[in-house]
Phi, psi and omega in degrees: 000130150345098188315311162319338165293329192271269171288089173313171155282310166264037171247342189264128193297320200176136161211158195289149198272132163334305199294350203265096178279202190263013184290140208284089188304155186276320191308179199276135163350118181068020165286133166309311206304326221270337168306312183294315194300308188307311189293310185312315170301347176270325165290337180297306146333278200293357187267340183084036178241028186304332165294334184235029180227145158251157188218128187255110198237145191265204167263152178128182184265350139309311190323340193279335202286004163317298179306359194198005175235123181283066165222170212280163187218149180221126162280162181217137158332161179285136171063028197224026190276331179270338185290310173287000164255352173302297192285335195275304180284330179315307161243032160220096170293335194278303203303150166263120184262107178230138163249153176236117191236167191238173172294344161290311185292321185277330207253033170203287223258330160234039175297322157318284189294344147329299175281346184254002171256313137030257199279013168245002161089024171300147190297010199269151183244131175263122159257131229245101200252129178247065169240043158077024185161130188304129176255313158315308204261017168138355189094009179283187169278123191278155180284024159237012172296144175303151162285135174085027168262190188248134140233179173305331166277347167236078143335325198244001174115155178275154196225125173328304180306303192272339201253274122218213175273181174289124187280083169314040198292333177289315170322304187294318188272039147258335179291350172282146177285336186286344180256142159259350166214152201181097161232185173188130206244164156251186185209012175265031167201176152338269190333294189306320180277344175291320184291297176312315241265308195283350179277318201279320180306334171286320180280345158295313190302306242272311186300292174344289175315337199050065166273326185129193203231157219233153201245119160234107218256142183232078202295132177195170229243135152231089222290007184290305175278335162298319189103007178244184165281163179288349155298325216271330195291341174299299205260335151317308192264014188270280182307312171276268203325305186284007209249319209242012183197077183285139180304170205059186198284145191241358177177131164228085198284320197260115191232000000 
């Protein structure tokens, strides 16, 4: 019998999404990006934009997301992702303009151009991976680290006094006239990646529409840098994480 005989159209549970090419991920076991990578390539199919879309990708361990999800992608300077995504929708307004940032890059190194592209309300979707610490480059502290958390520059834990607080930078861009979404999702169950699916397919639309521009903040575990296995990082950022970065829409102008 035919394998096509078997797996049916309406028998089939799951398959890797066209845009998801076979290149081999690097990332580390129980890393988020590779769940995100996956929804993109699957809305970017079902929205039908293979054709209309750019992704604009930065420094960091976002930068990869070239390699695997098959659509046109432009690298950008560290933090400079939202400027270049500014320029890009500005002269093809028909396209959906997205950057995939990392928390180092969006919430230190770009935080300017985050917030003044914002805040004039460019058509853009930022997707935004929060996992509270540089991961590519050694592990040190992002300006979303916990207090009391350990990386490599606070051994001994981040300390108010000295480093300040966790920079809530998605809290802060709700407060702008230019964004019209804002959430902020997870990707460690089923439920969460579905709920993560529809946020990000509303901030596509949301570019498409020329609505302004819209934030999809991504709490997520990097446990290479935490130091755990990917379960215990699931059940670290279950515990910590969502406490100081609760999950749901923090602004929705477009109903």
């Amino acid at each position: 019998m035919d394998r096509k005989d078997i797996i049916k159209p309406e028998n089939l549970v799951y398959q890797k999404p066209r845009l998801l090419n076979d290149n081999h991920m690097h990332y580390c076991p129980g890393c988020s990006h590779g769940v995100v990578h996956r929804i993109i390539a699957e809305l970017v199919e079902e929205m039908g934009l293979e054709d209309h879309c750019v992704g604009i990708a930065p420094v960091g361990c976002a930068v990869f997301a070239y390699k695997y999800v098959d659509i046109d992608w432009v690298e950008a300077a560290h933090g400079r992702a939202p400027a270049l995504a500014t320029a890009i929708k500005r002269m093809n307004p028909e396209n959906l303009v997205f950057t995939y940032q990392g928390d180092g890059d969006l919430a230190a190194i770009g935080t300017c151009e985050t917030i003044h592209a914002a805040n004039r309300g460019e058509n853009i979707a930022i997707i935004f991976i929060n996992n509270g610490i540089y991961g590519m480059t050694g592990g040190q502290m992002a300006p979303t680290t916990l207090e009391g958390m350990k990386t490599s520059t606070t051994p001994y834990g981040r300390r108010v006094d000295l480093n300040g607080y966790p920079l809530k930078i998605t809290d802060l861009c709700t407060q702008l006239d230019g964004t019209c979404y804002i959430t902020r999702q997870a990707v460690h169950t089923p439920a969460a990646v579905r709920k993560a699916k529809a946020a990000i397919k509303q901030a596509f639309q949301n570019s498409l529409d020329g609505k302004g521009t819209s934030i999809v903040e991504i709490v997520s575990t990097c446990n290479a840098g935490w130091k755990m296995s990917p379960v215990d990082s699931n059940k670290w950022m279950e515990e910590h994480m969502f406490a100081k970065y609760p999950l749901g829409d923090l602004k929705n102008t477009v109903k």
